[in-house]
C-alpha positions in Angstrom: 35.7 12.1 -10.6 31.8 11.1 -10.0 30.9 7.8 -10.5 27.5 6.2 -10.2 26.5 3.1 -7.9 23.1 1.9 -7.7 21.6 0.5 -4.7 18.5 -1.8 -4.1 18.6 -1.3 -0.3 18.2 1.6 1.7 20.0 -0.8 4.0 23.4 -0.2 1.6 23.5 3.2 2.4 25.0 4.5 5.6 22.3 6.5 7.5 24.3 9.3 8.4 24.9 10.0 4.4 21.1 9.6 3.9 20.1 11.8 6.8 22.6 14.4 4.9 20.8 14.7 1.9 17.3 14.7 3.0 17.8 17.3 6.0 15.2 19.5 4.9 12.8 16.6 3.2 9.6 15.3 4.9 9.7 12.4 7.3 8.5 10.2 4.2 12.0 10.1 2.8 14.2 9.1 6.4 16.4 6.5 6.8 13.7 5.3 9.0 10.5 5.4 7.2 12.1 4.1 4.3 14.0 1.2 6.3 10.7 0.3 8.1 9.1 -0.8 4.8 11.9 -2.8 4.1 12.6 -4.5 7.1 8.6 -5.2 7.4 8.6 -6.7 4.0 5.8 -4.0 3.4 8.4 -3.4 0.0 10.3 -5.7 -1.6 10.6 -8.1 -4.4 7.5 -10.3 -3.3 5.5 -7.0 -3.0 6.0 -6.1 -6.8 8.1 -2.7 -5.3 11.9 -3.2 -5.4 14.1 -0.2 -4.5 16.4 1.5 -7.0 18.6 3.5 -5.6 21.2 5.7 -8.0 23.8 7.4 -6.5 26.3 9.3 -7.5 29.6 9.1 -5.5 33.1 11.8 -5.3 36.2 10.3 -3.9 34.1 7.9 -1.9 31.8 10.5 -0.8 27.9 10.5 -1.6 26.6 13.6 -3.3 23.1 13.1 -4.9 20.6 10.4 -5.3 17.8 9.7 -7.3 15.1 7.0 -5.7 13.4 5.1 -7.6 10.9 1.9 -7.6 10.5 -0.7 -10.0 6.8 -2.1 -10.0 4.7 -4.6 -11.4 1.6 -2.9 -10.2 0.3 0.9 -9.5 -0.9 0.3 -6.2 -0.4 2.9 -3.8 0.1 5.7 -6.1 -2.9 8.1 -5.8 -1.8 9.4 -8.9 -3.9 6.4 -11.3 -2.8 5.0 -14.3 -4.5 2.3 -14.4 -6.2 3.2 -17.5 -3.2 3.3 -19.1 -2.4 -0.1 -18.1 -5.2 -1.4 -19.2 -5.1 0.1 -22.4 -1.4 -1.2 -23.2 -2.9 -5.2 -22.5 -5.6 -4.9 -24.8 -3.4 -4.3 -27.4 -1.2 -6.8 -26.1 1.9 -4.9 -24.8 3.0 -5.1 -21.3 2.8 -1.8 -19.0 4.9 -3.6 -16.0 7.2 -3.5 -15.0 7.8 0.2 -14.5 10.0 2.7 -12.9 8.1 4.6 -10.3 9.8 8.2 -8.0 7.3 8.2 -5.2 7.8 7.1 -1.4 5.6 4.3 -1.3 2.0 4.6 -0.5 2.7 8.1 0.1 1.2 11.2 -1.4 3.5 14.1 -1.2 5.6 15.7 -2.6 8.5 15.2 -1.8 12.1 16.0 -3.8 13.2 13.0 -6.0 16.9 14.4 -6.7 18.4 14.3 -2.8 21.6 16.5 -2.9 24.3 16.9 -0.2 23.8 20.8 1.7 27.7 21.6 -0.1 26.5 20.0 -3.8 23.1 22.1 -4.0 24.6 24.4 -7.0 25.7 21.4 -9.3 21.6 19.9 -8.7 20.7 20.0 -12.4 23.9 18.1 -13.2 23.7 15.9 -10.9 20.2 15.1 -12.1 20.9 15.2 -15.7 23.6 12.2 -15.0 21.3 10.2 -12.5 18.3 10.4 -15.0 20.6 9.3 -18.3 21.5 6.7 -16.0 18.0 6.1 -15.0 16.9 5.7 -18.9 19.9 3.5 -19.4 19.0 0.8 -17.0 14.9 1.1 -17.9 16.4 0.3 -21.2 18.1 -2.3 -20.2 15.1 -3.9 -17.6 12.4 -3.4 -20.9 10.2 -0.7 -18.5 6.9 0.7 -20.6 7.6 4.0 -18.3 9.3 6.3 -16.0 7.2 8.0 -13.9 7.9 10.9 -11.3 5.1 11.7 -8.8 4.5 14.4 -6.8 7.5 16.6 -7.9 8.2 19.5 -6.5 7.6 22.5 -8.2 11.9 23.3 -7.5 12.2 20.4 -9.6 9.4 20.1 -12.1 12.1 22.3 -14.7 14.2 19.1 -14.6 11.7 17.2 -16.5 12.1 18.3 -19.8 8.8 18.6 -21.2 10.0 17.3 -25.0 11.1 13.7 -23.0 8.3 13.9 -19.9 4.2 14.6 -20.1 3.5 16.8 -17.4 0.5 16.0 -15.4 -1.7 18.7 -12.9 -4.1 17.0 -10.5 -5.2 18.1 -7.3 -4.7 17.7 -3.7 -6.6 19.4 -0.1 -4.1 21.5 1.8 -4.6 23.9 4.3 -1.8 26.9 4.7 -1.8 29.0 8.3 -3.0 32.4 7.8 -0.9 33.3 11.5 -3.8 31.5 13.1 -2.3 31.0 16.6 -6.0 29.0 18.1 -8.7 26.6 16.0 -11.1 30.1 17.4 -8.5 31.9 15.3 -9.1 29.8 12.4 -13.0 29.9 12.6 -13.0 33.6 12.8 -11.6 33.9 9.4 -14.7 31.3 8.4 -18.3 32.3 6.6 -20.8 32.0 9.0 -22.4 29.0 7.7 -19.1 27.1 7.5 -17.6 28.3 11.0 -21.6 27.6 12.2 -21.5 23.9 11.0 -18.0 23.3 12.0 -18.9 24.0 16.1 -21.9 22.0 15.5 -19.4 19.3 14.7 -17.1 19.6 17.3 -19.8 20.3 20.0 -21.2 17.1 19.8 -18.3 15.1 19.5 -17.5 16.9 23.0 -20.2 16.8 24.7 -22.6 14.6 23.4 -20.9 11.1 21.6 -19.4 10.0 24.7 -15.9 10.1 23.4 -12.7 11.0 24.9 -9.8 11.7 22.3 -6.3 11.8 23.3 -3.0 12.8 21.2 0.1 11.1 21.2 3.7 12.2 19.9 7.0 11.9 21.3 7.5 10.7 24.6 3.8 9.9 25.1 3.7 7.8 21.9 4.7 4.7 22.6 5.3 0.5 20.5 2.3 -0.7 22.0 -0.1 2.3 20.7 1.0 0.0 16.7 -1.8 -2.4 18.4 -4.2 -0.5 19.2 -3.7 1.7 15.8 -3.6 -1.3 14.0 -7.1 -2.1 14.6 -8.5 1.0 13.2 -6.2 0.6 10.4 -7.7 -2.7 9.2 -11.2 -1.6 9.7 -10.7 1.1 6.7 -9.0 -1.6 5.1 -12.3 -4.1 5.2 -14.7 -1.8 5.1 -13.2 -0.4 1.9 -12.7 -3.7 0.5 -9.0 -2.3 0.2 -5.6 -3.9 -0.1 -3.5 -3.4 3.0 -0.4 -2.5 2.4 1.7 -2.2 5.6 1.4 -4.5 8.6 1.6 -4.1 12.2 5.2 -4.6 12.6 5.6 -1.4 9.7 3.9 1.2 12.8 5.8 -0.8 15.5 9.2 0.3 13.6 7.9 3.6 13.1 6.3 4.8 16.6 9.8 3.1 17.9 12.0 5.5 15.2 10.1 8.5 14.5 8.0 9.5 17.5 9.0 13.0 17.3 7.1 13.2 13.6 4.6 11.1 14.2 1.1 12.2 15.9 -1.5 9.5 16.8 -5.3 10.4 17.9 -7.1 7.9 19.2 -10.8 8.3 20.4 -11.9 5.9 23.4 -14.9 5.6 25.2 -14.8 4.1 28.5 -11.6 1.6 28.0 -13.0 0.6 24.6 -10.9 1.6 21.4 -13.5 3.5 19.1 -11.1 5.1 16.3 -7.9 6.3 15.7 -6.1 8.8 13.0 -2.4 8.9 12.2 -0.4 11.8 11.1 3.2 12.1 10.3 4.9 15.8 10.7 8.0 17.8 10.4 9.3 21.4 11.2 7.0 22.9 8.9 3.9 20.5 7.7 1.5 18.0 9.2 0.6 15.2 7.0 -2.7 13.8 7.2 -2.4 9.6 6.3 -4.7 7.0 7.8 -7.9 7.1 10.0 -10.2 3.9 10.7 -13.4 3.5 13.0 -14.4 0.4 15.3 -17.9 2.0 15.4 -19.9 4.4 13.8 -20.4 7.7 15.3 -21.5 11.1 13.7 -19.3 13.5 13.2 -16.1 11.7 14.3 -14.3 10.9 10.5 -14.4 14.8 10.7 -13.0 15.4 14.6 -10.2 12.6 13.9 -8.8 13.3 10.6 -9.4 17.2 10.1 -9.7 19.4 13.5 -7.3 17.3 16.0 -4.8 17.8 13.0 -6.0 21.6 12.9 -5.7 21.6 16.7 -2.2 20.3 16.7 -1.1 22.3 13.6 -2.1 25.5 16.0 -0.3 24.5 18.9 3.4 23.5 16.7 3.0 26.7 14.8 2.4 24.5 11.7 2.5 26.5 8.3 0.7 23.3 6.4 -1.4 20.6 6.8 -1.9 18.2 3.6 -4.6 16.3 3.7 -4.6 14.4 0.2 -6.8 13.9 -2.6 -10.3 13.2 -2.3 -13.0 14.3 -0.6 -14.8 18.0 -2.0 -16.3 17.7 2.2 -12.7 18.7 3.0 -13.4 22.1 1.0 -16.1 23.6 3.2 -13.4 22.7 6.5 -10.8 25.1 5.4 -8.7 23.0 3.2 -8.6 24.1 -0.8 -7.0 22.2 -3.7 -3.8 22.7 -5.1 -2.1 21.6 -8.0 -0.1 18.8 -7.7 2.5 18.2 -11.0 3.8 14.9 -12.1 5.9 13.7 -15.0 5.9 10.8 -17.0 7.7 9.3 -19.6 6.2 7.0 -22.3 8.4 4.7 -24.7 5.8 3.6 -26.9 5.0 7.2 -29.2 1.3 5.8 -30.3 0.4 5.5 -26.5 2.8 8.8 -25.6 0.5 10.8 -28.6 -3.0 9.6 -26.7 -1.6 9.9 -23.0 -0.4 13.1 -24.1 -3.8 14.0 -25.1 -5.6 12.7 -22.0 -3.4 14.3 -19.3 -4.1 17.7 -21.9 -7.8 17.4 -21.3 -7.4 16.5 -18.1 -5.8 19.5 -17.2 -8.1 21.9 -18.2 -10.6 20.0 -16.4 -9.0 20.2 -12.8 -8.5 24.9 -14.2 -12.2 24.5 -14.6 -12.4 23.3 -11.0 -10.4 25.7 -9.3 -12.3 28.5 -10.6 -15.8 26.5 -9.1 -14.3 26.4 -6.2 -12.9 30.0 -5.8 -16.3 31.4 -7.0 -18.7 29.2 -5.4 -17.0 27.0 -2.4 -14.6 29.1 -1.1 -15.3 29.1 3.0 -13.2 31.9 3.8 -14.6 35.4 4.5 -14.3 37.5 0.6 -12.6 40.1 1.4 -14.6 43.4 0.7 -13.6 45.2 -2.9 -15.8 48.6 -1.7 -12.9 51.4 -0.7 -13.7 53.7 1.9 -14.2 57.6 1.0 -12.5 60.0 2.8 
């Protein structure tokens, strides 16, 4: 007989169980990531971000969960609703709390139904328990919303589009064409692009005075979380930004996850200069933070795009995400894709008009992929001409 037990602790779970049903997930979703911004108090009640875990137990034995957060804010989403927000106050109805499926502060997409390896056939009943028991507890809370972000497109048939708006935004990625060397990668390049790219790197090498090192596993060590989390804070000032993890978060994680997590950090002389951090499994490099002590040309490009290129080479990396943002990422080899959320509204006036947005919105990231495949594409057009014989 199954039977449901919700959790509000990672820390409740064992981490054998967990490590179980997220075998083949990113590194976003581990016992360890997930337990870091708990212990760190980077989530948490005072944070406005409490875990929800629902589980679904046989005999004793875990067989699926479905991870959710329940916020007060929409910080750290990437996916913005704060329009919505602000429309539900003006008309004097509260949008928080909310239920929210997304690893916090953490872009990808990731699945939000975890299923034990035996279970993988019963996945859509699993998830149709888990989410009636999901709705049952919003109910009972008085959320505005249940929100899945970043769903997977396995998983985006679970969302029942007469319950859930479905919502297409974009993010960077860039997918290995068998490139085995970055030479490799700027040989399938226009010419202007591959052009402006050496340019880039060639004076980062040879004429800033920088000397940029890598570290992962072994080499990656507790102390590095200092010197990282100086460059982290500099983003975080410059951009007038909320920080949301602390230096004890990158502590826990260089400690626990060195073998998926791949620091950069550009020196000159002994001086710290800048520093990017990247978090990766068996498949996918993950492009997350970057922050500079000083200005130098070039550099935001060499830290956060071409050592991640560099490294994705040398693993045999078929991915590297490198988030929302930024059109400059096009022209370096990394195109949009469509990234698919759900969200469910309980108020039907604001459902109709969310509905409508996330309608035109749509059609307004189609119109931008076909700009970009017509006009920004940097990858050699293949020729349509066919040879007579």
């Amino acid at each position: 007989m199954l039977e449901i037990k919700i959790f509000q602790s990672i820390f409740q779970l064992k981490k054998e169980d967990w490590t179980l049903l997220t075998k083949n997930s990113s590194p976003f979703i581990s016992y360890e990531f997930l337990g870091a911004l708990e212990k760190t108090g980077c989530i948490g009640k005072e944070r406005g971000q409490v875990p929800f875990y629902f589980t679904l137990w046989e005999e004793e034995n875990l067989r699926a969960c479905y991870y959710l957060f329940l916020k007060n804010h929409s910080y750290g989403e990437y996916i913005f609703d704060w329009a919505w927000a602000d429309a539900f106050q003006r008309s004097g109805l509260p949008y928080y709390p909310k239920f929210c499926s997304q690893t916090p502060f953490t872009p990808i997409s990731d699945p939000k139904l975890l299923v034990h390896p035996n279970f993988l056939d019963s996945k859509r009943k699993f998830f149709e328990i888990l989410q009636n028991a999901v709705f049952e507890v919003s109910k009972k809370i008085g959320t505005s919303s249940i929100h899945a972000l970043y769903i997977t497109h396995d998983e985006k048939k679970y969302f029942s589009k007469e319950v859930f708006l479905h919502r297409k935004t974009h993010q960077y990625h860039f997918k290995n064409k068998d490139y085995k060397s970055f030479t490799d990668f700027l040989n399938g390049l226009e010419k202007a692009r591959r052009k402006q790219i050496q340019k880039e790197r060639n004076y980062i090498a040879k004429k800033s005075g920088l000397i940029i090192k890598q570290f992962t596993g072994e080499t990656l060590e507790e102390s590095h979380a200092e010197l990282w989390y100086q460059c982290y804070l500099s983003t975080i000032k410059k951009k007038w930004a909320q920080g949301y993890l602390n230096e004890e978060f990158f502590k826990e994680i260089f400690k626990n996850l060195p073998d998926n997590t791949l620091l950069v950090l550009a020196f000159r002389g002994e001086s710290l200069i800048a520093g990017s951090l990247f978090l990766y499994d068996n498949e996918s490099l993950y492009g997350r933070y970057w922050g500079a002590l000083e200005k130098t040309k070039f550099l935001h490009f060499e830290m956060c795009y071409y050592q991640g290129l560099d490294f994705v080479f040398l693993k045999g990396l078929k991915r590297f995400e490198a988030g929302a943002q930024g059109e400059h990422k096009i022209k370096r080899g990394f195109l949009p894709e469509r990234i698919w959320s759900a969200h469910y509204i309980e108020n039907q006036i604001f459902r109709e008009a969310i509905s409508q947005f996330i309608h035109d919105e749509g059609k307004s990231v189609e119109d931008f992929f076909e700009v970009i495949e017509e006009k920004m594409n940097p990858y050699k057009k293949r020729s349509n001409n066919v040879k007579k014989t």
